[in-house]
C-alpha positions as CSV (number, residue, x, y, z in Angstrom):
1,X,-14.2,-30.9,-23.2
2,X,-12.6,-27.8,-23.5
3,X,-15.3,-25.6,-22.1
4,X,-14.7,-27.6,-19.0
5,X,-11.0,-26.5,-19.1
6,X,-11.7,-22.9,-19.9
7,X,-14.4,-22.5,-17.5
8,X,-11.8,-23.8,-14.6
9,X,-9.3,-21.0,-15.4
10,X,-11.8,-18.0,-15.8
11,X,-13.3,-19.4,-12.4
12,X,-9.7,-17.9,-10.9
13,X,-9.7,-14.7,-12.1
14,X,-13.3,-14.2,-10.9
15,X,-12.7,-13.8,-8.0
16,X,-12.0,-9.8,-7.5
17,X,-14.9,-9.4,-10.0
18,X,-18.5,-8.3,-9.6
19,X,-21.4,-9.1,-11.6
20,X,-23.2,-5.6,-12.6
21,X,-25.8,-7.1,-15.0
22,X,-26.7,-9.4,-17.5
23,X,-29.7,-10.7,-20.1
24,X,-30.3,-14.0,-22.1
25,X,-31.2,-12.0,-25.3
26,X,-31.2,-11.7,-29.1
27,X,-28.6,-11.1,-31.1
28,X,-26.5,-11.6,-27.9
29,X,-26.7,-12.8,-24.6
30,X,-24.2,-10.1,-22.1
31,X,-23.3,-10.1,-18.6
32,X,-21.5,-6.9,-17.7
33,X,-18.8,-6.5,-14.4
34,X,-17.0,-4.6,-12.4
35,X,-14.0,-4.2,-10.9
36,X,-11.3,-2.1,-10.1
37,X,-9.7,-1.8,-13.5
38,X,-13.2,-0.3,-14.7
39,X,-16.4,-2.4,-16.3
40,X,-16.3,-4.8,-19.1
41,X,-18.9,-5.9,-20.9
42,X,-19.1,-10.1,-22.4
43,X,-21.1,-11.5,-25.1
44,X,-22.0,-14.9,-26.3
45,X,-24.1,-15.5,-29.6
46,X,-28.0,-16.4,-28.6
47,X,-28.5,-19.5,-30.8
48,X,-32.7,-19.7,-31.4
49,X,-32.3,-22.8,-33.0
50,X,-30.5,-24.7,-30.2
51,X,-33.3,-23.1,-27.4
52,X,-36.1,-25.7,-25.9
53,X,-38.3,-25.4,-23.3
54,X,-35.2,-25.8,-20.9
55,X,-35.7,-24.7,-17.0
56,X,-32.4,-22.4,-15.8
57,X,-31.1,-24.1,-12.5
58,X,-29.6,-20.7,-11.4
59,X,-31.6,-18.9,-9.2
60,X,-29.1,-16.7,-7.3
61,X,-27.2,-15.2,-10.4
62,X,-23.8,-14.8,-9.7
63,X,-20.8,-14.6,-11.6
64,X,-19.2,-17.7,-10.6
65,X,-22.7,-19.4,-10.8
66,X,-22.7,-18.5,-14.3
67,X,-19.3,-19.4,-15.3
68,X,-19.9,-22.9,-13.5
69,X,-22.3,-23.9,-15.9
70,X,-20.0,-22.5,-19.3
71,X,-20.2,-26.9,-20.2
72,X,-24.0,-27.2,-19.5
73,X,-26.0,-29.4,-21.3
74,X,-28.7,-26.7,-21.3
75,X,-27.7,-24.2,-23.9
76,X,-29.4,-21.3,-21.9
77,X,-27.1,-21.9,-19.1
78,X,-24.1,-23.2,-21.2
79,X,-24.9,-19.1,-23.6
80,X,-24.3,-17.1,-19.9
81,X,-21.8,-18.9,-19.3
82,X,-19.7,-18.4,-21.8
83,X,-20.9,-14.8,-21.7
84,X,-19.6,-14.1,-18.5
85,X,-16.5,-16.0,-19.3
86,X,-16.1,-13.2,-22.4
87,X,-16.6,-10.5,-19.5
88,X,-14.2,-12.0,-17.2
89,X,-11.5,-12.3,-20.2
90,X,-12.3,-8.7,-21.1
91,X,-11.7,-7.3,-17.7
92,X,-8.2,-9.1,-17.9
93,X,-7.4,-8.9,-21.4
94,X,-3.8,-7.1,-22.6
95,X,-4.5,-6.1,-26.5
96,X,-1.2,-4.5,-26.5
97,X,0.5,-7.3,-28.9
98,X,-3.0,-7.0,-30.9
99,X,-3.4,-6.2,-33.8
100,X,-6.7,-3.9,-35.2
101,X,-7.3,-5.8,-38.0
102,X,-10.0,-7.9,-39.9
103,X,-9.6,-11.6,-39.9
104,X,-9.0,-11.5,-43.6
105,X,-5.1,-9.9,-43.0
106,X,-4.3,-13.1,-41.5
107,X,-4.6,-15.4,-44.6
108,X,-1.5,-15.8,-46.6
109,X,-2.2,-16.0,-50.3
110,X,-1.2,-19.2,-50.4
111,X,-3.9,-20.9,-47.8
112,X,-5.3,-23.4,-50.1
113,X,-8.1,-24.5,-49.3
114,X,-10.1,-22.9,-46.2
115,X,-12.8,-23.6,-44.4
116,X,-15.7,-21.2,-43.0
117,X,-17.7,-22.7,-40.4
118,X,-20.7,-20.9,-40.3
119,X,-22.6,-19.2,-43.0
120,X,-20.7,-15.1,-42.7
121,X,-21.9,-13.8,-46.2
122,X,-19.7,-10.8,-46.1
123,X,-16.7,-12.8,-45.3
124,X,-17.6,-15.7,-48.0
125,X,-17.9,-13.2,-50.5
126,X,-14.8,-11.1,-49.9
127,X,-12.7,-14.3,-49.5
128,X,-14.0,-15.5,-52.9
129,X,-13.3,-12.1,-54.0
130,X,-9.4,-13.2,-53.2
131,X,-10.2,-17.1,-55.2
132,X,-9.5,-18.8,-52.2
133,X,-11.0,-22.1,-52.7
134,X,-13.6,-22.0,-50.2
135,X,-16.0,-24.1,-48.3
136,X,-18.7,-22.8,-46.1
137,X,-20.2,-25.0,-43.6
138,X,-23.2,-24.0,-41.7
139,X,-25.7,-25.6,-39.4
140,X,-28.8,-23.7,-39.2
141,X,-30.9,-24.8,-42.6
142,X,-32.0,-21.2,-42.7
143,X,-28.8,-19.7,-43.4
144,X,-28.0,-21.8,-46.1
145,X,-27.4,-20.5,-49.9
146,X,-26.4,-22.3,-52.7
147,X,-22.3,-22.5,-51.9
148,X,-23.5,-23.7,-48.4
149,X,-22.3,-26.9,-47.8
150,X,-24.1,-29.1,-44.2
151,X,-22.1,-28.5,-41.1
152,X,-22.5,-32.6,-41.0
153,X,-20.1,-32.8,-43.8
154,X,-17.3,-30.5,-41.3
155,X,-16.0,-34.2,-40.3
156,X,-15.1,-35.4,-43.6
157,X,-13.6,-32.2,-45.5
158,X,-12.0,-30.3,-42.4
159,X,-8.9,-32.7,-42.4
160,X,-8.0,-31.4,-46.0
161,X,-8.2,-27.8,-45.1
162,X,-5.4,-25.7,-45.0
163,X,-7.0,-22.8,-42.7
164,X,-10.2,-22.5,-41.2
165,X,-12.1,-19.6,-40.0
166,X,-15.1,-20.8,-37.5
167,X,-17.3,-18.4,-36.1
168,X,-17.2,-19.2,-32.1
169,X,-20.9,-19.5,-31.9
170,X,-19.3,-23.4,-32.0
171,X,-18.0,-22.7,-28.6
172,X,-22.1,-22.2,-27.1
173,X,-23.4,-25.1,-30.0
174,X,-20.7,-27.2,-28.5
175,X,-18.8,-28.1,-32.0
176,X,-15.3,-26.3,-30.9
177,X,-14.2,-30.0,-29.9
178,X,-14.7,-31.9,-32.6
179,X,-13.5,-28.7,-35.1
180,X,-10.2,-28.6,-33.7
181,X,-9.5,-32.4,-33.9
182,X,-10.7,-32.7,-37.2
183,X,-8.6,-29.8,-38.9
184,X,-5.6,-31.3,-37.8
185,X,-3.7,-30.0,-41.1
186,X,-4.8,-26.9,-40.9
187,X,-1.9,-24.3,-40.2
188,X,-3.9,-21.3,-39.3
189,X,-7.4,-21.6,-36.8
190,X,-9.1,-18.4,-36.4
191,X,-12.4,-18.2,-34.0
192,X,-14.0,-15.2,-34.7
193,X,-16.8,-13.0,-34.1
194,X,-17.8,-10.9,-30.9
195,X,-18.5,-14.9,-29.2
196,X,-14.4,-15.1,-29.5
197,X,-13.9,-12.6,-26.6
198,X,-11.8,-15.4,-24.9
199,X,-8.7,-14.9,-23.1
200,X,-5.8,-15.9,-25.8
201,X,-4.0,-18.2,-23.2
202,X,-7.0,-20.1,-22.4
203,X,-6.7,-21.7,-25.7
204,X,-3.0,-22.3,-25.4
205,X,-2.1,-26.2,-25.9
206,X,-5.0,-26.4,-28.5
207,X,-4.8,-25.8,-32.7
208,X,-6.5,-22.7,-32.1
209,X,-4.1,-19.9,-33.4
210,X,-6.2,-16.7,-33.3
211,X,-8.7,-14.8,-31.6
212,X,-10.6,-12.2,-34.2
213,X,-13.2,-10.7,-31.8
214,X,-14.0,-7.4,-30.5
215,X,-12.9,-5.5,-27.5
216,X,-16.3,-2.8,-26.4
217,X,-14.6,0.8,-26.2
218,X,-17.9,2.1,-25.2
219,X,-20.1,0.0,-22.9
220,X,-22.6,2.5,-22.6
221,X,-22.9,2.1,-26.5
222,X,-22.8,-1.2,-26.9
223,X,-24.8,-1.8,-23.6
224,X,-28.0,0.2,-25.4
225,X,-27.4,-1.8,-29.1
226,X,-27.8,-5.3,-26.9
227,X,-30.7,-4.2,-24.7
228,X,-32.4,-3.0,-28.5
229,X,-31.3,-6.4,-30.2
230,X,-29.4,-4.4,-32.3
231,X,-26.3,-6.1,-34.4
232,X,-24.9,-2.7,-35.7
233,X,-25.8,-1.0,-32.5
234,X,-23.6,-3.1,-30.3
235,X,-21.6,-2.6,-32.8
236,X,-20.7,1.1,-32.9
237,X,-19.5,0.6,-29.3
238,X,-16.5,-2.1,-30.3
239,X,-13.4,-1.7,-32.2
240,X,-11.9,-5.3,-34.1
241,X,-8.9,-7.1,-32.9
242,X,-6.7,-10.2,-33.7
243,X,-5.2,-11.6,-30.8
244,X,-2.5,-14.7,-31.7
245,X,-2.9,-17.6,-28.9
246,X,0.2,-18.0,-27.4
């Protein structure tokens, strides 16, 4: 399971890290730290759909203690975790080989086929816009349209893609596994979305090629947008990247 292995190596570089705050929240669950480099602030998407009336073991919050349940069968436990993976990663992150672009720059005009796992409208339509033959998966029946093909039928169709774009919400549903075996063709695997805050050489060894997140250049702003459930909030306090997974 790969959240198994990530959560291992962000459990070593937490260490000289403090945990400042956190919330289990909509659009985003956070946990903010602190360290000596400064704060950093790490999101993970909250997925209403996947929430049930599950008890949270933790009840000493702690950093580690989060991060140690990243591969939880309870997706409260399994959302901070991840989240305070994301603010672990983003304490250590070096974006100096980034590159500030959207996720669209990395497509070649040639891609073929691709793949969208999980229903982006703005990001269907513009790569439609470019007649990319394109197939969007999504999971949650309520974000379906009519180009919206079942995530159930991911298994069948992902071998044949050529590239695939997955939002990594699919790291918290706990679909990043099965996604990366099954695009085994595909020459370019992008996770994006603020979820993808990861560390680019915790994905090294796996198909995953890119990281298209966002790195928060004001915490104060982006703190506020998350504690007002605001998408475009948090997002005024965050600046795109594409980070290539070595």
């Amino acid at each position: 399971m790969l959240l198994r292995t990530i959560k291992r190596k962000a459990l070593k570089l937490s260490s000289e890290i403090e945990l400042i705050d956190f919330g289990f929240a909509l659009p985003y669950t956070w946990v903010l730290v602190e360290g000596e480099r400064g704060k950093a602030l790490g999101v993970a998407m909250t997925l209403p759909e996947e929430i049930q009336r599950y008890t949270n073991s933790i009840s000493e919050p702690s950093l580690e203690a989060f991060i140690e349940r990243a591969d939880s069968l309870n997706v409260i436990e399994r959302t901070l975790g991840l989240a305070a993976i994301n603010a672990v990663s983003q304490y250590h992150i070096d974006l100096s080989g980034a590159e500030w672009v959207d996720v669209l720059e990395l497509l070649p005009e040639d891609a073929g086929k691709v793949a969208l796992v999980g229903n982006m409208p703005p990001l269907a339509k513009a790569l439609r816009e470019r007649r990319y033959k394109l197939y969007v998966f999504e999971r949650n029946p309520k974000l379906w349209d009519r180009e919206t093909l079942s995530d159930t039928l991911e298994y069948h169709l992902l071998p044949e893609m050529d590239a695939v774009i997955a939002s990594a919400s699919c790291l918290v549903n706990g679909t990043v596994d099965m996604l990366i075996d099954r695009a085994k063709n595909a020459r370019l695997f992008v996770l994006t979305g603020p979820t993808g805050q990861l560390l680019p050489e915790f994905l090294k060894g796996t198909r995953v090629t890119h990281l298209a997140a966002m790195k928060v250049v004001d915490v104060q702003k982006a703190l506020l947008g998350l504690k007002l459930g605001s998408f475009k909030g948090f997002e005024k306090g965050n600046r795109k990247y594409v980070a290539e997974v070595p």
